[in-house]
C-alpha positions as CSV (number, residue, x, y, z in Angstrom):
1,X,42.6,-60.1,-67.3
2,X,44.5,-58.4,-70.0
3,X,42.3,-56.1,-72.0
4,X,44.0,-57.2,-75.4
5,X,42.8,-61.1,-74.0
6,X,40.1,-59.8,-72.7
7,X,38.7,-58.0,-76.1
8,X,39.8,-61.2,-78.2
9,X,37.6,-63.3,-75.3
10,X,33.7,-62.7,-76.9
11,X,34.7,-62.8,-80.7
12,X,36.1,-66.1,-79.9
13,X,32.9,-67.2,-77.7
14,X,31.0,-65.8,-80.4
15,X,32.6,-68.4,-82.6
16,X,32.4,-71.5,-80.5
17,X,28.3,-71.0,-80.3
18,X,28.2,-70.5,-83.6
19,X,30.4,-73.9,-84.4
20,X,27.9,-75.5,-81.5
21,X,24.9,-74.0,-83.7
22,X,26.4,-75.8,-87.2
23,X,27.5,-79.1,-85.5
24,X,24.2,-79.8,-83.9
25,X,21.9,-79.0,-86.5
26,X,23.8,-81.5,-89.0
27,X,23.5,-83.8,-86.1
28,X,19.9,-83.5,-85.6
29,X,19.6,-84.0,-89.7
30,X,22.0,-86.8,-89.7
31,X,19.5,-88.4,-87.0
32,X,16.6,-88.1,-88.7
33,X,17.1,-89.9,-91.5
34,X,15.6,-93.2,-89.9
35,X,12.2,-91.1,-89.3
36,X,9.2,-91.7,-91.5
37,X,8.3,-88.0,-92.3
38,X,7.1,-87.8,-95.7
39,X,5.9,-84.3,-97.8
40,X,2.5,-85.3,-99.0
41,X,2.2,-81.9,-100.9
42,X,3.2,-78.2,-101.2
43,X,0.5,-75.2,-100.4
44,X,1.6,-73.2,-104.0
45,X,-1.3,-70.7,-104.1
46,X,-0.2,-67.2,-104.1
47,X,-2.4,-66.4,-101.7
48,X,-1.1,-68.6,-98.9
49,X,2.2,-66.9,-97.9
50,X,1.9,-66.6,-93.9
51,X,0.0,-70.1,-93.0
52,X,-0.1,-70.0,-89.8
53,X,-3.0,-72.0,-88.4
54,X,-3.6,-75.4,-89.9
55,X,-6.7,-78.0,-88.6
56,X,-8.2,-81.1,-90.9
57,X,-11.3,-81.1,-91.5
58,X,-13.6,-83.6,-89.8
59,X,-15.5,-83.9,-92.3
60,X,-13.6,-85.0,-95.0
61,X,-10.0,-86.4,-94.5
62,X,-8.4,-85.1,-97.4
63,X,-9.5,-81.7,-96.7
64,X,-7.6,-79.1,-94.6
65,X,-8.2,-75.5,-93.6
66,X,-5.4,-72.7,-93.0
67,X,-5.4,-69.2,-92.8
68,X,-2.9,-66.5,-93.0
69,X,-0.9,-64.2,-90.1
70,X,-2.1,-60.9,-89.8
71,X,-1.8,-58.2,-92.0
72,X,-4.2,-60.4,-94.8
73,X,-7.8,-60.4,-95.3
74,X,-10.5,-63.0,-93.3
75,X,-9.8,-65.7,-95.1
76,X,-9.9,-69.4,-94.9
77,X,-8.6,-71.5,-97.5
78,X,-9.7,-75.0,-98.1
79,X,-6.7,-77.2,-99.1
80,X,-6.4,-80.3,-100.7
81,X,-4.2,-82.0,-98.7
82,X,-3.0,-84.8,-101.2
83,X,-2.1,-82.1,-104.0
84,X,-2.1,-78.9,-101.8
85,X,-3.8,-77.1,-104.3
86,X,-6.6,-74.6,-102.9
87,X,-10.4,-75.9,-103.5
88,X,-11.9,-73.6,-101.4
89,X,-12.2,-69.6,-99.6
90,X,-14.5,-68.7,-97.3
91,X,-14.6,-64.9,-96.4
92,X,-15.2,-64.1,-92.9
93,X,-17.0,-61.2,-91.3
94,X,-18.0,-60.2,-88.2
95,X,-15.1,-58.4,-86.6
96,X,-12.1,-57.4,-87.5
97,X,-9.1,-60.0,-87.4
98,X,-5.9,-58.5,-86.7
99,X,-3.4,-60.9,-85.7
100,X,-5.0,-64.9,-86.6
101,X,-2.5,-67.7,-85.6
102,X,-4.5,-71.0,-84.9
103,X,-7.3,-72.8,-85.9
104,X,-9.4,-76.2,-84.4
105,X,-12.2,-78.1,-85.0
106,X,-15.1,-79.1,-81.9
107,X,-16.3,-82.4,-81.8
108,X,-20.1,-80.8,-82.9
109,X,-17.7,-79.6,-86.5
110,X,-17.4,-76.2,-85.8
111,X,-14.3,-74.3,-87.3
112,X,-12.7,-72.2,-84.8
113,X,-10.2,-69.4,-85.7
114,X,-7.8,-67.9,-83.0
115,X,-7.0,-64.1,-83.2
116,X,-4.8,-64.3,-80.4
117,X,-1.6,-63.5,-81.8
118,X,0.0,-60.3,-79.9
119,X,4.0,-60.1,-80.2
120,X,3.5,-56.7,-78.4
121,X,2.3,-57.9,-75.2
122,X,-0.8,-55.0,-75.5
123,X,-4.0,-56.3,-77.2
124,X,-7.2,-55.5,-75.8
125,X,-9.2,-57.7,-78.5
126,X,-8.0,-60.7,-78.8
127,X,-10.9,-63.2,-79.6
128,X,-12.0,-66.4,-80.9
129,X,-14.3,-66.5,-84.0
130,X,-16.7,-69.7,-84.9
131,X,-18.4,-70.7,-88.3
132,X,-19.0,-73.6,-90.2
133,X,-16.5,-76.3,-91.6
134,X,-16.3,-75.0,-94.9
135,X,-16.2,-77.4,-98.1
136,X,-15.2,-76.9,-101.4
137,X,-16.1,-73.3,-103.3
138,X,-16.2,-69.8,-102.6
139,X,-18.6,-68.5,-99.6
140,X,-18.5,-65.6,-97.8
141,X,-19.7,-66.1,-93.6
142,X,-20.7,-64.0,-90.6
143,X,-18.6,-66.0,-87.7
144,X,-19.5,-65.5,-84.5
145,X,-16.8,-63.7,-81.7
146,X,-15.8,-64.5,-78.9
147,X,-13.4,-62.3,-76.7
148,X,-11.1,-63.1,-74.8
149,X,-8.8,-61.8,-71.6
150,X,-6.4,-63.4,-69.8
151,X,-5.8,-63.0,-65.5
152,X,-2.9,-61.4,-66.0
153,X,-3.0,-58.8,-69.1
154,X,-2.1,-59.8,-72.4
155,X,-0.9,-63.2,-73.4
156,X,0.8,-64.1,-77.3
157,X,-1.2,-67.3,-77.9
158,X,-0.7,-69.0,-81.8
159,X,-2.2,-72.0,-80.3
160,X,-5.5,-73.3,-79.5
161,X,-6.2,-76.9,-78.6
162,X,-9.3,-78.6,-78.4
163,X,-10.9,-81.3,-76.4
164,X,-12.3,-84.1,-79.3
165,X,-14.5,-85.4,-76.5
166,X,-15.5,-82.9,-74.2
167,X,-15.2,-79.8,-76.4
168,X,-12.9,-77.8,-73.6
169,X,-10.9,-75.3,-75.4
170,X,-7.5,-74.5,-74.6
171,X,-5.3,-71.8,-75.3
172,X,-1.4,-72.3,-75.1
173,X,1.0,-68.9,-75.0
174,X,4.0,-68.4,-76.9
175,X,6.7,-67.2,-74.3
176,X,10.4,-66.6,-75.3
177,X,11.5,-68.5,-72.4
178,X,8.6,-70.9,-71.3
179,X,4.8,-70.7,-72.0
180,X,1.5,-71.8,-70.0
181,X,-1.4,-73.3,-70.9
182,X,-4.8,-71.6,-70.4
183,X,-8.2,-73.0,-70.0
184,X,-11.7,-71.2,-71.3
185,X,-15.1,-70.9,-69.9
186,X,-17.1,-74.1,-71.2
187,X,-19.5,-71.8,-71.9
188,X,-18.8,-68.7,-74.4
189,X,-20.2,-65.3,-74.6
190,X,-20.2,-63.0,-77.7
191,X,-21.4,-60.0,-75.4
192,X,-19.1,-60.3,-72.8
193,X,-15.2,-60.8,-72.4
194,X,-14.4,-64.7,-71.6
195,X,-11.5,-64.9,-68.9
196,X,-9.3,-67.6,-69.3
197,X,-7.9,-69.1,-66.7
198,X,-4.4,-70.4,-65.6
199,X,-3.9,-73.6,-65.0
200,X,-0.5,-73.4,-63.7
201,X,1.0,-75.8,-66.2
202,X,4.6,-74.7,-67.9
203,X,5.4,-75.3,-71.5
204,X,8.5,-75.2,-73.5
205,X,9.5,-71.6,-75.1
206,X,8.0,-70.7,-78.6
207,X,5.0,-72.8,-79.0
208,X,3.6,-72.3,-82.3
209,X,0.6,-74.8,-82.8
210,X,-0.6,-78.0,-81.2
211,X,-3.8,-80.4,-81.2
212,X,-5.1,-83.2,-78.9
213,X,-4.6,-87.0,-80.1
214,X,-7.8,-88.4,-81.1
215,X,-8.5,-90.0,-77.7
216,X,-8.6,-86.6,-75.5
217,X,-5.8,-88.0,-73.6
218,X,-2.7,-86.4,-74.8
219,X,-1.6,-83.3,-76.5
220,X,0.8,-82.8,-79.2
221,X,2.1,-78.8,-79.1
222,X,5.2,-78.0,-81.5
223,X,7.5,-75.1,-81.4
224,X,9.9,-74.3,-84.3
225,X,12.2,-77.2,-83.7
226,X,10.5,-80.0,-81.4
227,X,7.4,-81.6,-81.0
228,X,6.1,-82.1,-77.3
229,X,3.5,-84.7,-76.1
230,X,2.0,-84.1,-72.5
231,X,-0.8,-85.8,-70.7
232,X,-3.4,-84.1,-70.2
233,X,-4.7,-85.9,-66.7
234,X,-1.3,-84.5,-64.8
235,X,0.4,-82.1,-68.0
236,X,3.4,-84.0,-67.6
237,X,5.6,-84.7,-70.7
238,X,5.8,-88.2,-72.1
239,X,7.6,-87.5,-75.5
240,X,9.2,-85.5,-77.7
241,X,11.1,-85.8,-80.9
242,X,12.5,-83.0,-83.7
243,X,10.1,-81.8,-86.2
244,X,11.0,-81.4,-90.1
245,X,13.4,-78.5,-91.2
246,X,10.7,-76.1,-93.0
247,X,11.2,-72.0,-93.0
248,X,9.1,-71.4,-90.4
249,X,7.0,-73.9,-88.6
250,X,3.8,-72.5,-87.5
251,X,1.4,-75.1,-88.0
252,X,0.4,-78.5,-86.8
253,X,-3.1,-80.6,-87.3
254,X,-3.4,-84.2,-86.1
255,X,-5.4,-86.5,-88.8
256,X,-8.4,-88.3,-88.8
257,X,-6.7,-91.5,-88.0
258,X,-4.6,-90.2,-85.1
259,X,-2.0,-92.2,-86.6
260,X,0.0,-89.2,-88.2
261,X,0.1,-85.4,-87.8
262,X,0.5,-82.7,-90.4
263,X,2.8,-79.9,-90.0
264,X,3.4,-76.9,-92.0
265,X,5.4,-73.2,-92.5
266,X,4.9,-70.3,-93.5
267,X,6.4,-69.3,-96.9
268,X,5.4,-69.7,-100.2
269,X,5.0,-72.6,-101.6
270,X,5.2,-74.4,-98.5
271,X,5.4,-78.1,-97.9
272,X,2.5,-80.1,-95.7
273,X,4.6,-82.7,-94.3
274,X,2.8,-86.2,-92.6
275,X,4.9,-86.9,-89.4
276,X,3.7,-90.6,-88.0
277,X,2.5,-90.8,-84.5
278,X,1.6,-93.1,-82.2
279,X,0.0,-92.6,-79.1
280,X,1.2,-93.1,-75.8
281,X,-0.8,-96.4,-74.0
282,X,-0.4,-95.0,-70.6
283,X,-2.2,-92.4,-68.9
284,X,-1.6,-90.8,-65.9
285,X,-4.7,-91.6,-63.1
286,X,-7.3,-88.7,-64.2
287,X,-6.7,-85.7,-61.8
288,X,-8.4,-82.8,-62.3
289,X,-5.4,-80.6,-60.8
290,X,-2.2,-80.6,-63.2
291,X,0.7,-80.6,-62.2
292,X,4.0,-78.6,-64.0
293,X,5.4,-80.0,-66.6
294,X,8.9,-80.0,-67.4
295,X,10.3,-77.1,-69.9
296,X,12.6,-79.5,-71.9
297,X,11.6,-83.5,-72.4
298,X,14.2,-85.7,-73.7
299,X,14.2,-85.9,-77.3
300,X,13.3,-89.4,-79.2
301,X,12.4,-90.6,-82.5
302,X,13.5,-88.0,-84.8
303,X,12.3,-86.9,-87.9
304,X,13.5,-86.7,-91.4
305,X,15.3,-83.5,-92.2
306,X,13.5,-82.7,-95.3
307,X,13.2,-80.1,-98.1
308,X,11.8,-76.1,-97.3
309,X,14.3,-74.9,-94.7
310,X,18.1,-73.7,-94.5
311,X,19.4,-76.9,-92.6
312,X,18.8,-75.3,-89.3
313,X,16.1,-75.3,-86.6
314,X,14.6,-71.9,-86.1
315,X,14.6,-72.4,-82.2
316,X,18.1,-73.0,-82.6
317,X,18.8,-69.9,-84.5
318,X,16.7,-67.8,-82.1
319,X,18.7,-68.5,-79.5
320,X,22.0,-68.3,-81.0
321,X,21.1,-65.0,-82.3
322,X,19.5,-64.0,-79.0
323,X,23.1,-64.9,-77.3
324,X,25.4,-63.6,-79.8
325,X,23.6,-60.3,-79.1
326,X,23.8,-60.6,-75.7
327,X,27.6,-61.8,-75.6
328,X,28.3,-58.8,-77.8
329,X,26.7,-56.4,-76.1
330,X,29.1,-57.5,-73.1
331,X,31.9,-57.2,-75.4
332,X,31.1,-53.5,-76.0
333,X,31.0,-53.0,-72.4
334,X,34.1,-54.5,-71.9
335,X,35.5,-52.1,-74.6
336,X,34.1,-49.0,-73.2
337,X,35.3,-49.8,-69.6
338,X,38.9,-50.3,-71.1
């Protein structure tokens, strides 16, 4: 090729992904405007910048916990989730959080917290803490830890699942390509690391939160654009639709009457948005070895592009960005060879 076409060749790639990136994302908001997605409230307290774990409490349907990325102090915040204003903190001690990204509730009402996050790929501490459902008011708790390991070195988890019926805790890793799903001990020890183990199942890339439907038989796990639904007798997917444009969506809680999820961001001032859901009727028969599930479901149902975000899906800007990058470092090449 000519090296004058040839130099011209990745700015104008660069370009056409960038026109793909604008055209689909005012598709995907043009197609959701059918969805019933509503903002119930917005999560205004200072304090709440990072939210990135987000559970209802069983307890009391109106009532939500969250808790900030890392770099905050141990705390969880009781939120009002018809007016999003704080009611309640609850100060944890015992151990050090240094990464928290996910929060769920057992079915005996325990709160559990996930310090799992690890964007470096090297923690040696990653852990699970347990206390109390907190109500309204200020407390200050000893939770109990947990730690955790993984069979293959460190994982980046930001979400943990678990079971409504049977308790059975789940941890799901945030991969930039495709993530797995990891199963815990039923059984948990403070004094001793708790290996997780692998159950072979693949997820889509950048999972960020999820939660179990109210029956125990399907899973609901988001990333920064889509929400997936798998079953959890044979992991294979059975829906998937677009979730809400928000800054960054981190968070995801299904609600007392399984009938609707909440979902989240971090930012300030960040919107708790009530996305309607309705579970699949059929299961798949109830074999205790999964099977792999597909990376990328079909879309269906979208959802209402609503108020928090710049217009565009973060998973789509990741991997525009991540491209453009890629396609420029080629161009440099190109140039240095010529």
């Amino acid at each position: 090729m000519n090296p004058r076409y040839r130099r011209l060749l990745i700015p104008g790639l660069l370009v056409a992904l960038l026109a793909i990136v604008v055209v689909s994302s005012l598709a995907r908001r043009a197609d959701g405007a059918q969805s019933g997605s509503v903002v119930v409230s917005h999560i205004s307290d200072p304090r709440i910048t990072e939210s990135s774990g987000l559970v209802v409490s069983s307890a009391d349907a109106d009532l939500a916990y969250t808790i900030n990325d890392s770099g905050n102090a141990p705390v969880v915040f009781t939120v009002r989730v018809s007016t999003g204003a704080v009611v309640g903190t609850t100060t944890v001690s015992g151990g050090t959080w240094f990464d928290t990204e996910a929060m769920a509730t057992g079915p005996d009402g325990t709160l559990w917290v996930a310090d799992t996050g690890d964007n470096d790929g090297n923690r040696s501490d990653a852990a699970l803490y347990s206390l109390a459902q907190p109500t309204a008011g200020d407390r200050s708790v000893v939770a109990r830890r947990y730690p955790i390991t993984y069979p293959d070195g460190p994982e980046n988890v930001e979400a943990l699942i678990i079971n409504p019926s049977t308790g059975r805790k789940l941890l799901v890793s945030k991969g930039v390509f495709a993530g797995g799903v990891f199963a815990l001990p039923d059984a948990l020890s403070t004094t001793t690391a708790n290996r997780a183990k692998d159950l072979g199942v693949v997820v889509p890339a950048l999972i960020t939160d999820g939660a179990f439907a109210n029956s125990g038989n399907h899973v609901v796990l988001r990333n920064y654009s889509t929400a997936y639904v798998y079953d959890t007798a044979s992991w294979s997917s059975v829906d998937s639709e677009p979730m809400p444009d928000v800054e960054q969506g981190e968070t995801l809680a299904m609600e007392a009457s399984g009938q609707a999820f909440l979902v989240g961001s971090e930012g300030t001032d960040s919107p708790l948005i009530r996305v309607p859901f309705e579970e699949p009727t059929s299961t798949s028969a109830t074999s205790g070895t999964p099977t792999r599930a597909a990376p990328t479901p079909t879309a269906t149902s979208p959802t209402a592009p609503l108020p928090g975000g710049n217009g565009f899906a973060g998973a789509t800007w990741f991997w525009a960005v991540g491209v453009m990058a890629l396609l420029a470092g080629i161009s440099v090449a190109i140039n240095r060879k010529n």
